[in-house]
C-alpha positions, 0 to 999 in steps of 0.5 A, spaced: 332 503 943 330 495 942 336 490 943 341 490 938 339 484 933 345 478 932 346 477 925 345 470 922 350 465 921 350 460 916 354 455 912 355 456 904 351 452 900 355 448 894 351 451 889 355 457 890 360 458 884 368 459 887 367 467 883 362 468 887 363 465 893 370 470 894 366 476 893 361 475 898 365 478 903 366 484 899 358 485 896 356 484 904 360 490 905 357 494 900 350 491 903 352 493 909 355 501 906 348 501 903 344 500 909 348 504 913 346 511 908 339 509 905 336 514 901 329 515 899 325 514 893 328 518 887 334 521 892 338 515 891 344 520 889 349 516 893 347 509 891 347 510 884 354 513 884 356 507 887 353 502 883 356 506 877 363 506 879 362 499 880 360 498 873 364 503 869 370 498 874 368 492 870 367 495 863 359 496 863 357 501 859 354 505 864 346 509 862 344 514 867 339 518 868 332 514 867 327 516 872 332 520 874 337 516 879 335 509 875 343 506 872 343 501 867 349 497 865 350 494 859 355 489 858 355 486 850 360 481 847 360 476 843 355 474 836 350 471 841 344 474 840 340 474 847 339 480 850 338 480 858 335 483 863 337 483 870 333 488 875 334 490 881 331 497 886 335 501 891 330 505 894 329 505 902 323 506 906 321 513 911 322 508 917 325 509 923 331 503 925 331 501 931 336 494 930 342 496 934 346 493 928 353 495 927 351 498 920 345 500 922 342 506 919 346 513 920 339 517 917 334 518 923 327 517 918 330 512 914 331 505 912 332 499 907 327 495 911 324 492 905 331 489 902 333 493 897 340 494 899 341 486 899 337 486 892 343 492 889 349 488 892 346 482 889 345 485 882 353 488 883 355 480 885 353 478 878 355 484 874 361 482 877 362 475 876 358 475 869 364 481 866 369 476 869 366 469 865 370 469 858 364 463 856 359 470 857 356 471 850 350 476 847 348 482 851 347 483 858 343 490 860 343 491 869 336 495 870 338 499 876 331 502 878 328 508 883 322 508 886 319 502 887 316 503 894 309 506 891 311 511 887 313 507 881 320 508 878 318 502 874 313 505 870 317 512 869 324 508 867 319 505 861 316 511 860 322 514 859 324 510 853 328 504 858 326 498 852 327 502 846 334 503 848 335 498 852 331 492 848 330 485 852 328 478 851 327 476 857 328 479 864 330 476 870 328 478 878 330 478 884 324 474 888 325 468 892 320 464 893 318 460 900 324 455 902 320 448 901 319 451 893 327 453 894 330 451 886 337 452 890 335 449 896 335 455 901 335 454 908 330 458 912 335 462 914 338 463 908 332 465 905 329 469 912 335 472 915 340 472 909 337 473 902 343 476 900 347 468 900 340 466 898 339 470 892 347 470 890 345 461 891 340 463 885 345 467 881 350 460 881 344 456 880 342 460 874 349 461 870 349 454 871 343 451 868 345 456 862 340 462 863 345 467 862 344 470 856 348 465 852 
């Protein structure tokens, strides 16, 4: 077995708002519990259980079933016309984990090595804080997908009728581009090491400049 790899450390940036800045410590547990139990392209039984509870817990309405495993929450308030989307995927990869980490992963043959665990607690973080924003207007749909490692969840939601029930204006991903072209201004260990932190810094920089659905 390889050395056990150190977790990385680093300071808050000041873009994170407070809401989301005292989540942080609980949705990096969830990361951690999702990295812990893995589970493949269209066997995210657990997973999809999991961000289903959490969601129905702050008043989304919960679709599932798409592609099987794909959860979408729909959370509407207001007049605003606006409707958003916001994806995330779940799937893990058939990989061996060999980090030594104290959440490493307890399936042998299997691991979230592309960061689709980081990218459903990111997903989770601004579910959260966008039901808890009284200022939030339109209609907000959270796209929980399966299957993005090749077998094309993606396509297979979509072809399932996922716009026809779920009509978006404009859909938000998750990419982080390189830190020098950072608009949050990520550290190279944000961006490296933690993406979580430097996506949960994107989600602030987002709601800040207004591009929620208002």
């Amino acid at each position: 077995m390889n050395a056990p790899v150190e977790p990385k450390k680093f300071a808050f940036s000041q873009n994170i708002l407070p809401a989301i800045q005292d989540m942080a410590k609980e949705m990096v547990e969830v990361r951690h519990q999702i990295h812990a139990h893995p589970e493949l392209a269209f066997e995210e039984h657990a997973t999809s259980d999991m961000v289903a509870a959490r969601l129905k817990e702050w008043g989304y309405e919960v679709h599932r079933g798409l592609a099987g495993t794909g959860v979408v929450g729909t959370l509407k308030r207001g007049t605003g016309k606006m409707r958003l989307g916001i994806r995330a995927d779940m799937d893990a990869l058939p990989i061996q984990e060999t980090t030594g980490l104290p959440y490493a992963s307890q399936l042998p043959g299997k691991m979230h090595a592309c960061g689709h665990d980081g990218h459903t607690a990111i997903l989770l973080a601004a579910a959260r804080s966008i039901a808890q924003d009284p200022q939030f207007d339109g209609t907000l749909n959270l796209i929980f997908q399966p299957a993005e490692e090749g077998l094309g969840g993606g396509r297979v939601m979509v072809e399932q009728g996922l716009f026809k029930l779920f009509p978006c204006d404009a859909i938000l991903p998750q990419d982080c581009p390189t830190p020098a072209n950072c608009p949050a201004r990520c550290t190279p260990v944000a961006t490296m090491a933690t993406p979580l932190f430097c996506w949960l810094q994107h989600a602030a920089l987002r709601k800040t400049r207004n591009l929620t659905a208002h």
